[in-house]
Biotite code that builds the C-alpha atoms (Angstrom):
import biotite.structure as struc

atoms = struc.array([
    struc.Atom([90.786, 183.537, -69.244], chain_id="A", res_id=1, res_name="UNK", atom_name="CA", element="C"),
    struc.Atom([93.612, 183.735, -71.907], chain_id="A", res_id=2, res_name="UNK", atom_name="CA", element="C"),
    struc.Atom([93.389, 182.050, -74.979], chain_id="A", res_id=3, res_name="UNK", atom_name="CA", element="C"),
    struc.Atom([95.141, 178.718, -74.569], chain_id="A", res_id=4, res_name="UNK", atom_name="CA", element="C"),
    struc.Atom([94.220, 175.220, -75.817], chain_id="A", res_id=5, res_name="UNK", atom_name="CA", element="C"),
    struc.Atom([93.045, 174.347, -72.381], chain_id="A", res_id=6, res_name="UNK", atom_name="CA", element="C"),
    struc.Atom([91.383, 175.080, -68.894], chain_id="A", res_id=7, res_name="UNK", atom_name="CA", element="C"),
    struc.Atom([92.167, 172.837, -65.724], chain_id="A", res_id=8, res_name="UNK", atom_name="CA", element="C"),
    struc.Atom([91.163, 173.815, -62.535], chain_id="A", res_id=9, res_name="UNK", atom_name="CA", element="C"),
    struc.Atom([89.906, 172.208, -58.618], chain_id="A", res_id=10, res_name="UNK", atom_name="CA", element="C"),
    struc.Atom([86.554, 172.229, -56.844], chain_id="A", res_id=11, res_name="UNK", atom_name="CA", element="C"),
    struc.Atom([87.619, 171.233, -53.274], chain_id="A", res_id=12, res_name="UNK", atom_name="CA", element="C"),
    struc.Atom([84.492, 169.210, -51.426], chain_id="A", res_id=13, res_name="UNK", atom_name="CA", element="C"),
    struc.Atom([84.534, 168.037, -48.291], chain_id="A", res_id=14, res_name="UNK", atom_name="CA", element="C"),
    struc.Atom([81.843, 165.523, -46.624], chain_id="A", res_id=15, res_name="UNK", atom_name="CA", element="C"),
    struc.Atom([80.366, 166.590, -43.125], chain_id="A", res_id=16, res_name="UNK", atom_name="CA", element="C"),
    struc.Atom([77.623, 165.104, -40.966], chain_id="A", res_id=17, res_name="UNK", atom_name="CA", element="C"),
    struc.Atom([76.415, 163.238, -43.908], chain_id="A", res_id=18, res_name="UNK", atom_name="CA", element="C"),
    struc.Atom([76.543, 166.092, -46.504], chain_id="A", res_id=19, res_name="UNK", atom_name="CA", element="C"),
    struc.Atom([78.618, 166.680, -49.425], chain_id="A", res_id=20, res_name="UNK", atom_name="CA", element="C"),
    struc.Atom([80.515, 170.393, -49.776], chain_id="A", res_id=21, res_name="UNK", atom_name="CA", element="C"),
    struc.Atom([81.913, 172.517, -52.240], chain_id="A", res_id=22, res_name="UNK", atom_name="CA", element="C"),
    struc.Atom([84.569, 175.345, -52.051], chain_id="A", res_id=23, res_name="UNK", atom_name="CA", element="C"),
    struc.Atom([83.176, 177.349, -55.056], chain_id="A", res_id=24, res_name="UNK", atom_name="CA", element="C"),
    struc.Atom([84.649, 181.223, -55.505], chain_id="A", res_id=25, res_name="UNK", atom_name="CA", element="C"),
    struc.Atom([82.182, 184.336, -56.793], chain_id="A", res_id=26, res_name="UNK", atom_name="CA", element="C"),
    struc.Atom([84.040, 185.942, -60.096], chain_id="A", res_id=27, res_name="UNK", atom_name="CA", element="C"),
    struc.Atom([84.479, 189.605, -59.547], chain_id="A", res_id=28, res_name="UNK", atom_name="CA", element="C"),
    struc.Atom([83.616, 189.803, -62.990], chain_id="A", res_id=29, res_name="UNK", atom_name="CA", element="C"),
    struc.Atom([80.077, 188.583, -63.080], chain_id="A", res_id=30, res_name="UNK", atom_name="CA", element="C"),
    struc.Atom([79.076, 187.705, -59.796], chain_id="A", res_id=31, res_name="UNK", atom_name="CA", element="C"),
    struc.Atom([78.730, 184.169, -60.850], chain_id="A", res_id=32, res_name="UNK", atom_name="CA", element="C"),
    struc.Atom([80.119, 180.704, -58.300], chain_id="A", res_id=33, res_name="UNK", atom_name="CA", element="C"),
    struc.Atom([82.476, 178.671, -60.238], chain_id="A", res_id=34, res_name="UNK", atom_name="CA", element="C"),
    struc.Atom([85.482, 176.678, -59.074], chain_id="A", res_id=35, res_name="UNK", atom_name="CA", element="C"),
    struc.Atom([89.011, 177.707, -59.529], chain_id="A", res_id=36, res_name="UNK", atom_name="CA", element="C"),
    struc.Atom([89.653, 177.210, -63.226], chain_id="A", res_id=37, res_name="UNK", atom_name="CA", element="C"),
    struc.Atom([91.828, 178.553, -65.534], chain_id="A", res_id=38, res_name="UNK", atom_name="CA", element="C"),
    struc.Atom([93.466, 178.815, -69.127], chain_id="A", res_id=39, res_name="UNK", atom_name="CA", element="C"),
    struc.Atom([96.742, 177.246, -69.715], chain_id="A", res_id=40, res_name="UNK", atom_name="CA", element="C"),
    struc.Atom([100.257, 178.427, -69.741], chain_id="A", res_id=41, res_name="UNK", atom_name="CA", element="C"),
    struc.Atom([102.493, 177.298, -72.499], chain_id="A", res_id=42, res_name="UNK", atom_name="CA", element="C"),
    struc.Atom([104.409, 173.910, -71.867], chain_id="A", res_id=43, res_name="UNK", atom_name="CA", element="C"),
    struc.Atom([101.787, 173.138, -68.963], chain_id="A", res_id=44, res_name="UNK", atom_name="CA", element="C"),
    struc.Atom([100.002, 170.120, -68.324], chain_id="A", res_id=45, res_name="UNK", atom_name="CA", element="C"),
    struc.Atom([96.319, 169.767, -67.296], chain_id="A", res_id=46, res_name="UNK", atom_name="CA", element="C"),
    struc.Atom([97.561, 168.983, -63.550], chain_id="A", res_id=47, res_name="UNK", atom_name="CA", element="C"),
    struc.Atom([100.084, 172.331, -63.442], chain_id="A", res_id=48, res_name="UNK", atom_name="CA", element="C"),
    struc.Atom([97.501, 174.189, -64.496], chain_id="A", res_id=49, res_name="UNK", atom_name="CA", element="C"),
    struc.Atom([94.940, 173.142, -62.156], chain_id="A", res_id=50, res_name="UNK", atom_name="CA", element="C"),
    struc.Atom([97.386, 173.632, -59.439], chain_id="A", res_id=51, res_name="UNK", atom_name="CA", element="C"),
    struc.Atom([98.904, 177.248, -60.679], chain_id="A", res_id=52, res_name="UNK", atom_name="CA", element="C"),
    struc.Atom([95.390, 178.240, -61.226], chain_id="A", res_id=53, res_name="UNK", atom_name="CA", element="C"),
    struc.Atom([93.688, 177.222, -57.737], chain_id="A", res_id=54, res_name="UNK", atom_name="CA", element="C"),
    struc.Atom([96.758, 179.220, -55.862], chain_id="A", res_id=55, res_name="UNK", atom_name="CA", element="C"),
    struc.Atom([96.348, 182.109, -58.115], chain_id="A", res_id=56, res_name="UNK", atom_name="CA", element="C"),
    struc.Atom([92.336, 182.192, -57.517], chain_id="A", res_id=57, res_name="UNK", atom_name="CA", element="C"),
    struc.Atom([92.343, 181.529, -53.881], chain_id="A", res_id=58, res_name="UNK", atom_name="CA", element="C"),
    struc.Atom([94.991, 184.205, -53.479], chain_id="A", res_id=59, res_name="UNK", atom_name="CA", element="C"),
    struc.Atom([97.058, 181.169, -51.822], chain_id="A", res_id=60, res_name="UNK", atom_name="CA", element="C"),
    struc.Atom([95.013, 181.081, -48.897], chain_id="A", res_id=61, res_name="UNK", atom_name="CA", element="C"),
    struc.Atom([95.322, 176.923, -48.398], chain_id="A", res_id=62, res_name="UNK", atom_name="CA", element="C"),
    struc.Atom([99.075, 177.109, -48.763], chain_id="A", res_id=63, res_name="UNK", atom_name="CA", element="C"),
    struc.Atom([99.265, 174.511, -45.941], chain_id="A", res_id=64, res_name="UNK", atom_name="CA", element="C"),
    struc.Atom([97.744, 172.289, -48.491], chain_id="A", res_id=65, res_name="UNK", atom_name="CA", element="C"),
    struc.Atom([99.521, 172.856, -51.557], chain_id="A", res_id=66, res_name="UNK", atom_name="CA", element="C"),
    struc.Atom([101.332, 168.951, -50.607], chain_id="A", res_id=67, res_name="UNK", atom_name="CA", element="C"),
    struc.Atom([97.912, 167.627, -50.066], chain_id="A", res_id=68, res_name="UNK", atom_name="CA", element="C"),
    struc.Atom([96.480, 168.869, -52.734], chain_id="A", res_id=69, res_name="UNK", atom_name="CA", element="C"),
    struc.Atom([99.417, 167.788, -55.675], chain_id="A", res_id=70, res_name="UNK", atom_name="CA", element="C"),
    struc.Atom([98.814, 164.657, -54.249], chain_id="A", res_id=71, res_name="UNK", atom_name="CA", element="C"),
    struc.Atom([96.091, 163.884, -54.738], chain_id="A", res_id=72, res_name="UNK", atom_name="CA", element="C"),
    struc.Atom([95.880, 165.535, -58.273], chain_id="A", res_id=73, res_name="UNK", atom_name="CA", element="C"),
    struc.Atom([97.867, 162.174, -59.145], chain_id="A", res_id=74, res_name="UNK", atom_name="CA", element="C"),
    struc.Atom([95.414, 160.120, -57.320], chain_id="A", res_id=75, res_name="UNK", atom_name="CA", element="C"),
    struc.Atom([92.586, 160.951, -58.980], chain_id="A", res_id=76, res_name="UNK", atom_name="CA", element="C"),
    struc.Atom([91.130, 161.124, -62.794], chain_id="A", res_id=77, res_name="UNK", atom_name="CA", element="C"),
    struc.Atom([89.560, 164.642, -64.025], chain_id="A", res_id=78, res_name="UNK", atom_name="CA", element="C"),
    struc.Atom([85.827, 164.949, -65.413], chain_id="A", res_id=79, res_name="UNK", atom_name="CA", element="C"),
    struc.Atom([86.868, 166.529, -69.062], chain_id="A", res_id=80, res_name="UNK", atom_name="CA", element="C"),
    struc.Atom([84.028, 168.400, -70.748], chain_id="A", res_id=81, res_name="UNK", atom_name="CA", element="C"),
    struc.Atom([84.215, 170.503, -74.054], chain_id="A", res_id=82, res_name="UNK", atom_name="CA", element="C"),
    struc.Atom([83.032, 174.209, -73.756], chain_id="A", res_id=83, res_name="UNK", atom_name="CA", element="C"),
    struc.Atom([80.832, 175.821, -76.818], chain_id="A", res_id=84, res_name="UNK", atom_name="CA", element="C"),
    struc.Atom([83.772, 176.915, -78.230], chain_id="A", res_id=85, res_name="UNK", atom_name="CA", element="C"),
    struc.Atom([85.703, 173.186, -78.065], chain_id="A", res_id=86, res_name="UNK", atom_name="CA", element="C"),
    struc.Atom([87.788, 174.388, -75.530], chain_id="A", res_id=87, res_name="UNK", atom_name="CA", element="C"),
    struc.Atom([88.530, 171.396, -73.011], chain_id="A", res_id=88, res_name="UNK", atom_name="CA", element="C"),
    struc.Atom([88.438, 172.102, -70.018], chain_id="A", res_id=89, res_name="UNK", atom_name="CA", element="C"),
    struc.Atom([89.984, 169.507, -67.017], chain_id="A", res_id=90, res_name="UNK", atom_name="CA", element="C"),
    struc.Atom([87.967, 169.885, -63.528], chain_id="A", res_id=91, res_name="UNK", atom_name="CA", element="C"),
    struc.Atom([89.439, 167.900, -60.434], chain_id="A", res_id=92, res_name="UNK", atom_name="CA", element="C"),
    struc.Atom([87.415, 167.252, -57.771], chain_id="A", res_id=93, res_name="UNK", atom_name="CA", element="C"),
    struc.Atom([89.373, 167.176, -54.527], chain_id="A", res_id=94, res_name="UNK", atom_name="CA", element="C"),
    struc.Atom([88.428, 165.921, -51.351], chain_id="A", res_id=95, res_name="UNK", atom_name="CA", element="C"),
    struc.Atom([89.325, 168.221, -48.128], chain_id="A", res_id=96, res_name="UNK", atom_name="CA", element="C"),
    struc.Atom([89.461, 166.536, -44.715], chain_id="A", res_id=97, res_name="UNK", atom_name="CA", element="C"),
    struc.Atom([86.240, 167.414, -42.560], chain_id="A", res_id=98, res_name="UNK", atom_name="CA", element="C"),
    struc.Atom([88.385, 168.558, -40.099], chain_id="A", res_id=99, res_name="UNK", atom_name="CA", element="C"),
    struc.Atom([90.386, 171.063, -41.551], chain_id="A", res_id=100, res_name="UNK", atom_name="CA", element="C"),
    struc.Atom([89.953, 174.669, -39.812], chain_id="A", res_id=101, res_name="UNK", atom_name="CA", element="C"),
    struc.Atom([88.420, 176.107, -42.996], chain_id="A", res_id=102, res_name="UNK", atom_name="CA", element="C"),
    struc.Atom([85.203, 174.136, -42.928], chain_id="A", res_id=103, res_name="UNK", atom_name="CA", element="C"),
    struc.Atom([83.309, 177.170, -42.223], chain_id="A", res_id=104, res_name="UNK", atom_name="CA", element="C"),
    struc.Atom([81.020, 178.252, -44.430], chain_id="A", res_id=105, res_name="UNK", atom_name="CA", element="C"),
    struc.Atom([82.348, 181.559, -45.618], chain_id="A", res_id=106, res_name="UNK", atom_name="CA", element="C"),
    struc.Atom([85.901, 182.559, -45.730], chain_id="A", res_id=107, res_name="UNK", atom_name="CA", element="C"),
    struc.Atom([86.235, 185.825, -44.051], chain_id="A", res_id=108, res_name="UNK", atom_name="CA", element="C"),
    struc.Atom([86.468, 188.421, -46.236], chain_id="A", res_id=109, res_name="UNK", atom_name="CA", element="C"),
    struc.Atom([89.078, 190.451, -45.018], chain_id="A", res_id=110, res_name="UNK", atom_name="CA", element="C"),
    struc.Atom([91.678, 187.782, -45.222], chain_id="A", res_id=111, res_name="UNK", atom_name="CA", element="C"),
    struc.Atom([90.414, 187.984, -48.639], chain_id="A", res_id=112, res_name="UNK", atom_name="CA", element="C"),
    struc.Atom([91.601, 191.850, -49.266], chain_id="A", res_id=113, res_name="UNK", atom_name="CA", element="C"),
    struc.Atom([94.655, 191.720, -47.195], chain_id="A", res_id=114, res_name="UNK", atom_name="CA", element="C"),
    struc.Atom([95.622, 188.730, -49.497], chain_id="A", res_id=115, res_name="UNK", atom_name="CA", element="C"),
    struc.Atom([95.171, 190.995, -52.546], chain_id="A", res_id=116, res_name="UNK", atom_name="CA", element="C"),
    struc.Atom([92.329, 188.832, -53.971], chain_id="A", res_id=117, res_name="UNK", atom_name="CA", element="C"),
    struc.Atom([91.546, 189.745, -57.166], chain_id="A", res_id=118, res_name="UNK", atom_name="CA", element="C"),
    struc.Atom([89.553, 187.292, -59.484], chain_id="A", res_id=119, res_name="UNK", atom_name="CA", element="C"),
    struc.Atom([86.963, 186.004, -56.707], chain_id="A", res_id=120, res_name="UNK", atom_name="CA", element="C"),
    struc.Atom([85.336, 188.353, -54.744], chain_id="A", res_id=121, res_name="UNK", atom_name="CA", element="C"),
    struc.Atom([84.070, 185.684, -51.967], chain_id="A", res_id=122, res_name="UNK", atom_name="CA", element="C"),
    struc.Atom([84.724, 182.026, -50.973], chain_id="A", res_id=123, res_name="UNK", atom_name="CA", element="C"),
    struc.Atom([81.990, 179.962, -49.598], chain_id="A", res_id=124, res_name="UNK", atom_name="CA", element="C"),
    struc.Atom([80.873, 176.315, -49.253], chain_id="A", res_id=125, res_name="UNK", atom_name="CA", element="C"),
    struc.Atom([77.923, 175.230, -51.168], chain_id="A", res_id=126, res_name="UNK", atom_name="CA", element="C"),
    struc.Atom([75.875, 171.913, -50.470], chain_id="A", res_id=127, res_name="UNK", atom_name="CA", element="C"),
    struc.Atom([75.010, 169.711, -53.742], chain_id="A", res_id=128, res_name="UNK", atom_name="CA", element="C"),
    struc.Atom([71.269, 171.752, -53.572], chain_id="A", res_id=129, res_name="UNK", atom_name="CA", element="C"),
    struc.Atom([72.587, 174.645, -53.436], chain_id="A", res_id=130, res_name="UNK", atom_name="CA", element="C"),
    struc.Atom([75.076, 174.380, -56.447], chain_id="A", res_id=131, res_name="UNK", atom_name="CA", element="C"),
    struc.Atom([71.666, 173.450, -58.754], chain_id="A", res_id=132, res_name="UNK", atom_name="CA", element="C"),
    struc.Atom([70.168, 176.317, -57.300], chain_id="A", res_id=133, res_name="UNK", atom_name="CA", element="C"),
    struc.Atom([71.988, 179.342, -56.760], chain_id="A", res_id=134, res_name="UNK", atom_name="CA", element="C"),
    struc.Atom([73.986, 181.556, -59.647], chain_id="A", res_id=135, res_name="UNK", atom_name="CA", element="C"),
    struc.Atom([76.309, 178.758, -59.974], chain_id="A", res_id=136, res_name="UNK", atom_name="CA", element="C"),
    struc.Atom([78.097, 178.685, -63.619], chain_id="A", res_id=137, res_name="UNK", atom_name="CA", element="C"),
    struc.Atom([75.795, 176.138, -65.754], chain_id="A", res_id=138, res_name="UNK", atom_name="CA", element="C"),
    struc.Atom([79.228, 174.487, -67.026], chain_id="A", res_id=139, res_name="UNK", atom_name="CA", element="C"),
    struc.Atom([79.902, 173.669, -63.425], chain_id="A", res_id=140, res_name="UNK", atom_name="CA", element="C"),
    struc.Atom([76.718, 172.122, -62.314], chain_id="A", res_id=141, res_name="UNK", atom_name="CA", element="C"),
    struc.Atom([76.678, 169.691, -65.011], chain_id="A", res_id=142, res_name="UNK", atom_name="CA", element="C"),
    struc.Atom([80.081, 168.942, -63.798], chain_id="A", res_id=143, res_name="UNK", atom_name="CA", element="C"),
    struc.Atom([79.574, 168.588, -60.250], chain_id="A", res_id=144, res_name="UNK", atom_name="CA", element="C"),
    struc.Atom([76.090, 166.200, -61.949], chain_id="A", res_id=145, res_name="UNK", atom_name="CA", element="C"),
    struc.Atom([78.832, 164.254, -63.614], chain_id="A", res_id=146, res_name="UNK", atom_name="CA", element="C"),
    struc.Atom([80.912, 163.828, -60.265], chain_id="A", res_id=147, res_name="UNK", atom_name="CA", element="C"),
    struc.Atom([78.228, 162.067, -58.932], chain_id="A", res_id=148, res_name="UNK", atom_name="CA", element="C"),
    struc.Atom([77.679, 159.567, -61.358], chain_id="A", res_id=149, res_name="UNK", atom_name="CA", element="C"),
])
């Protein structure tokens, strides 16, 4: 992440069969699941930076839902947390449709490379257990506690 006064980013969820889903991305630098967060560019708000930095992440994959997804950015409040370093960082929670085709559980991984994907190494949906339990960023769990409340 550049140095920049913030960090604004997206966690996509989606609800099925009861359950509650999130799109979290494994950093190719430590192997860790976060969402799709990112240091801001100068003149940007918290929104245009949550926006540039969940294309740039997911190597554009969703680009059928950039509309969708600006949308609701305006709909919807961010949680805001402070990092260690006072840093704030702006985390949107988005809603998906259930029925979009890219419920499945992992994005294939060769769309992945042919879409030059460089700062996550995987895509995959994670139920609320599984984000307190797996190698999920510790910044991000508290969030996704706080999403809840």
């Amino acid at each position: 992440m550049m140095n920049s006064s913030f960090a604004a980013g997206i966690v996509p969820y989606t609800i099925s069969n009861g359950y509650t889903y999130f799109l979290l991305g494994k950093e190719t630098s430590n192997n860790k699941w976060s969402g799709f967060v990112g240091g801001s560019e100068p003149g940007e708000t918290p929104r245009k930076t949550a926006i540039r930095e969940f294309h740039e992440e997911t190597a554009t994959i969703f680009t059928n839902a950039n509309g969708y997804i600006e949308k609701q950015l305006t709909l919807i409040e961010p949680i805001i947390e402070k990092t260690s370093t006072g840093k704030t960082v702006y985390i949107w929670f988005v809603e998906f449709p259930a029925y979009v085709d890219f419920l499945q559980f992992y994005i294939n991984k060769q769309i992945l490379n042919e879409k030059h994907f460089k700062e996550k190494s995987e895509l995959r949906w994670f139920s609320f257990y599984e984000t307190q339990s797996k190698n999920v960023l510790y910044k991000l769990k508290k969030m996704i506690l706080l999403f809840f409340k």
